[in-house]
C-alpha positions in Angstrom: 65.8 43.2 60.6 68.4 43.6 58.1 72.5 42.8 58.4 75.4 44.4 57.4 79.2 43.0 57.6 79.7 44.5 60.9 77.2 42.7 62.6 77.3 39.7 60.9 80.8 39.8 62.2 79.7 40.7 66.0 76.4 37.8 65.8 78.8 34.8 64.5 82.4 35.8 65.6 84.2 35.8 62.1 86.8 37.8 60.4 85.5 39.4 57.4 88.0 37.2 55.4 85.4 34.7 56.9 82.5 36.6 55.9 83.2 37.3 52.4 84.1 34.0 52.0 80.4 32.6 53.2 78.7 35.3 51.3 80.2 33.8 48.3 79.2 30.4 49.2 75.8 31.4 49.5 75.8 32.9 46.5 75.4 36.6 47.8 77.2 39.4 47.0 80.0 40.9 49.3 79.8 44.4 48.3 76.1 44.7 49.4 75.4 47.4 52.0 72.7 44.8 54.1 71.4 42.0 53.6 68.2 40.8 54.2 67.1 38.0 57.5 65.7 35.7 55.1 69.2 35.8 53.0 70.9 35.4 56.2 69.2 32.6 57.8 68.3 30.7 54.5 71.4 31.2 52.8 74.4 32.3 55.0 73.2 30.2 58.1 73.1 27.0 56.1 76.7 27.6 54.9 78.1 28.3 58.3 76.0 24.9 59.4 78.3 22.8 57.1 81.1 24.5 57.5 80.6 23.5 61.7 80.2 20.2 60.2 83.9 20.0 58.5 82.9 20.9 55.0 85.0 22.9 52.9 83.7 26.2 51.3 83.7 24.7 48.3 81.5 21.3 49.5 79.2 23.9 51.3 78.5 26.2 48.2 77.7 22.4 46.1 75.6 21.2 48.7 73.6 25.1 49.0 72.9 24.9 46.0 71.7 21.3 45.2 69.4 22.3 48.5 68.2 25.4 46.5 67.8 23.0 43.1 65.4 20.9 45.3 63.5 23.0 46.6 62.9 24.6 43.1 62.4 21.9 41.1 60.1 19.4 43.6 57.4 19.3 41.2 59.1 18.8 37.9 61.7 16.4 38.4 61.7 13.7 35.7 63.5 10.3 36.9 67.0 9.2 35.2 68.6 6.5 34.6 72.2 6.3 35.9 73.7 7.6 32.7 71.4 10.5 33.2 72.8 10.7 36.6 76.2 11.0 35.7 75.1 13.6 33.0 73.5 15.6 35.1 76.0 15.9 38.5 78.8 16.4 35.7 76.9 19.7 34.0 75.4 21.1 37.5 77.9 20.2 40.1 81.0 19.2 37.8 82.0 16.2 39.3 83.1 13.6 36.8 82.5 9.9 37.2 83.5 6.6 35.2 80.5 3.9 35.4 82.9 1.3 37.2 83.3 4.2 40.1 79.5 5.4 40.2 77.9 2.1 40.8 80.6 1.5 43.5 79.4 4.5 45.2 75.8 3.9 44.5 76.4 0.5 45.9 78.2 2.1 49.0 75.0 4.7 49.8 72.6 1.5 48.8 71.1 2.0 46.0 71.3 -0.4 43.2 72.4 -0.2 40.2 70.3 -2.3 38.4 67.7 0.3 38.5 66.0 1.6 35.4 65.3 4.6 36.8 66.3 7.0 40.1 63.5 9.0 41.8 64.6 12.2 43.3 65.5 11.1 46.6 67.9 8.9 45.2 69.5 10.8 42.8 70.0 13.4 45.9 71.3 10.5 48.2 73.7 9.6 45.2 74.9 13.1 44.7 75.6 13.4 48.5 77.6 10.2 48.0 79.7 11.3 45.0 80.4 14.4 46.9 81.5 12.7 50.0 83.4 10.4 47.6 84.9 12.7 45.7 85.1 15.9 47.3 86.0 14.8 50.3 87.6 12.1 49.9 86.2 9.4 51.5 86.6 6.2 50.7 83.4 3.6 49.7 83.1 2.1 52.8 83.3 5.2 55.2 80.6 6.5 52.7 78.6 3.6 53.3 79.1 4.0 57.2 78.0 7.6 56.8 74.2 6.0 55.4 74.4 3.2 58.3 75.2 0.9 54.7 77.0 -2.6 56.1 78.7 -2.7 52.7 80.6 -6.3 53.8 77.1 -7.6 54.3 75.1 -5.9 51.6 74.3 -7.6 48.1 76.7 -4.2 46.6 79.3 -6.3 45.6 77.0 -9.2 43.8 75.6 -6.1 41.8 78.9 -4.9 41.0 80.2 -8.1 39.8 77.1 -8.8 38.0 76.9 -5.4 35.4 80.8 -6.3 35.1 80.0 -9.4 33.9 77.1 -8.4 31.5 79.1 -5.4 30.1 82.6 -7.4 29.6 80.0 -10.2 28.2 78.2 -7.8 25.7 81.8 -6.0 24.6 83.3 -9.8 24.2 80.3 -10.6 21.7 80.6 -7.5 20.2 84.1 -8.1 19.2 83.3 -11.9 17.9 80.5 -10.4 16.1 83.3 -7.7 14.6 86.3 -10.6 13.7 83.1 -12.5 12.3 82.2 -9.8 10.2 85.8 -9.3 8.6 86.9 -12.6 8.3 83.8 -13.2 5.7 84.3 -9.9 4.4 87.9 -10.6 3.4 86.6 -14.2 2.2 84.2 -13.3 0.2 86.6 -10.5 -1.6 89.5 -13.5 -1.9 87.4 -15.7 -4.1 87.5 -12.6 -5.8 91.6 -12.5 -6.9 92.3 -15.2 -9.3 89.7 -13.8 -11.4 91.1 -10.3 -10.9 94.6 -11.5 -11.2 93.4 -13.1 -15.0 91.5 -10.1 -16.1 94.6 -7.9 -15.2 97.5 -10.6 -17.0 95.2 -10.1 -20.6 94.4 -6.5 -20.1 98.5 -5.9 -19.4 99.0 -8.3 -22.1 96.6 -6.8 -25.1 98.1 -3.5 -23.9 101.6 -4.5 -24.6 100.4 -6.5 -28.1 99.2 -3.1 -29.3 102.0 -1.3 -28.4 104.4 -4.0 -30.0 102.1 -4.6 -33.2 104.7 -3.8 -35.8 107.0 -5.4 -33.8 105.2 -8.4 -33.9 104.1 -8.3 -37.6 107.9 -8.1 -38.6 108.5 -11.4 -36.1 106.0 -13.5 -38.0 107.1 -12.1 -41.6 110.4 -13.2 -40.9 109.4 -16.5 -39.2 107.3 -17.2 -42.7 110.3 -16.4 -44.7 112.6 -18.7 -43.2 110.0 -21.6 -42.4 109.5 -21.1 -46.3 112.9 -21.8 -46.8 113.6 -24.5 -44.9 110.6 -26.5 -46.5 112.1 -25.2 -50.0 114.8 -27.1 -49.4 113.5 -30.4 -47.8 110.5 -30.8 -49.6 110.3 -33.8 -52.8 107.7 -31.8 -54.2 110.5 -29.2 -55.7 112.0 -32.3 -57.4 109.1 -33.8 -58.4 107.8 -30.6 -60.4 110.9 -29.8 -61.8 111.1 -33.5 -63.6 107.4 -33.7 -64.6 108.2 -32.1 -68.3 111.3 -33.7 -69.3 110.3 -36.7 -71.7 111.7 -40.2 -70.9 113.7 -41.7 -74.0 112.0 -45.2 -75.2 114.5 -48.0 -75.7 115.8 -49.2 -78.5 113.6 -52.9 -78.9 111.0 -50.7 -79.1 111.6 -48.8 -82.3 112.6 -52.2 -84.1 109.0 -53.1 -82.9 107.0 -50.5 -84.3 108.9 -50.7 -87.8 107.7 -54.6 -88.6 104.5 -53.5 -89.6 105.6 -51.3 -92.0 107.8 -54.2 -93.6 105.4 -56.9 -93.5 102.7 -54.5 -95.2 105.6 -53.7 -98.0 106.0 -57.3 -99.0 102.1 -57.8 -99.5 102.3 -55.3 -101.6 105.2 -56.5 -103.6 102.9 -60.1 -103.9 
C-alpha cells in the first residue's frame, strides 16, 4: 500500500503544513507523488511518535536520525573516549559542549566520567542526555529523573569534583613548571650582561679611537712638547752641561809654586 499527502492527511488528522513539516523530519521529500509503507511507518511514524511525546521538529529529526545511525552502524562502532564523544555529537548532531558541562550531564544520566572508553549504549544514552540538556532545556537533575538517576545520592558530584581537581592540579603544575622554566632562562642569560656590557664599552671605545686617531696623535704631540718644556726649564742637567767646558782659573799661590823649581835649578847651575 503506498501514501500520498491526502491520505496521510485523512489516516493522522494533520494539515499539510503538518505533513510537510514531518516529511522533512524524516528526511523524505515533500514533493513526492507517494510514498512507500515502509517510509511511512519507519520514518514518518517515528516522527509523529516524538512529536506526541513533546519533542520539537527539530529534537525529532536529531533523534530519527541517530535511530537510523544505530541501526547502520551496529557492527562497526569503535568505542570513544569522552573527547571523542564531544567530537563526534558536535560534527553529526551539532551540539556543542564544554568538558565542565558534559561530565555534568554524563554524571546526571549515570555514567562516569572517569571512563577510558564509552561503548555504544552509552554514547547513545549520553547523546539522549545532551539532547534533553540542551535542546530541550532541561536542567541536570530533571535529566537525571528522566534515567530514574538519584543525582543527590549518586557518587556524580565526587566524580565531578575529582577531574576538577586533577585538571586545575595538572594546569597549576604546568604553570610552575612554565615560571620555573623562565626564571632560569632569564638567569642564566643575566650572568650573561656584565660581560656583554664590557665587550660593548671596548668595541664603542676602539671605534671612537679610530675615528679620533689624528685627533689623538695631535693631543699627545702637544702634551710632549709642553712636558719638554717644562722639564727644560726645571731640570739642573741644562746647567750642569752648559758649565762642563768653561775652565776654572787656578789661584794665585799656585803659580808662585810651580816657579820655585825653576829658581832653585838656576842657582845650581850658577854654582
Amino acid at each position: 500500500m503506498s501514501y500520498t499527502k491526502e491520505r496521510l492527511q485523512q489516516t493522522y488528522s494533520l494539515s499539510i503544513e503538518d505533513i510537510d513539516a514531518t516529511l522533512m523530519a524524516c528526511g523524505l521529500p515533500v514533493d513526492q507523488d507517494e510514498y512507500s509503507d515502509e517510509e511511512i511507518q519507519f520514518r514518518f511514524d517515528f516522527i509523529r511518535q516524538s512529536i506526541q511525546q513533546g519533542k520539537t521538529f527539530k529534537q525529532a529529526a536529531a533523534q530519527f536520525k541517530r535511530e537510523v545511525k544505530k541501526r547502520t552502524t551496529d557492527t562497526e562502532f569503535t568505542p570513544m573516549n569522552i573527547i571523542g564523544m564531544l567530537t563526534h555529537i558536535s560534527a553529526e548532531y551539532g551540539i556543542g559542549l564544554e568538558l565542565t558541562e558534559a561530565i555534568e550531564i554524563m554524571t546526571a544520566c549515570g555514567l562516569s566520567p572517569n571512563q577510558k572508553e564509552y561503548r555504544q549504549l552509552e554514547c547513545d544514552r549520553f547523546l539522549e542526555a545532551c539532547e534533553l540538556s540542551k535542546e530541550q532545556g532541561q536542567t541536570h537533575e530533571q535529566v537525571a529523573a528522566h534515567f530514574g538517576i538519584n543525582k543527590t545520592c549518586s557518587n556524580g558530584h565526587n566524580n565531578t569534583q575529582y577531574l576538577t581537581d586533577q585538571i586545575s592540579n595538572v594546569a597549576v603544575t604546568s604553570e610552575t613548571g612554565l615560571v620555573h622554566l623562565v626564571s632560569q632562562i632569564t638567569e642564566k642569560r643575566a650572568e650573561q650582561i656584565p660581560g656583554l656590557v664590557n665587550q660593548m664599552y671596548l668595541k664603542n671605545v676602539v671605534s671612537k679611537l679610530a675615528q679620533s686617531e689624528d685627533e689623538i696623535k695631535n693631543f699627545y704631540a702637544g702634551l710632549e712638547e709642553r712636558i719638554l718644556e717644562q722639564i727644560e726649564g726645571k731640570s739642573p742637567i741644562k746647567a750642569i752641561m752648559e758649565g762642563q767646558w768653561q775652565m776654572t782659573p787656578l789661584p794665585s799661590s799656585s803659580e808662585k809654586l810651580m816657579l820655585l823649581p825653576d829658581a832653585s835649578e838656576n842657582d845650581t847651575n850658577t854654582d
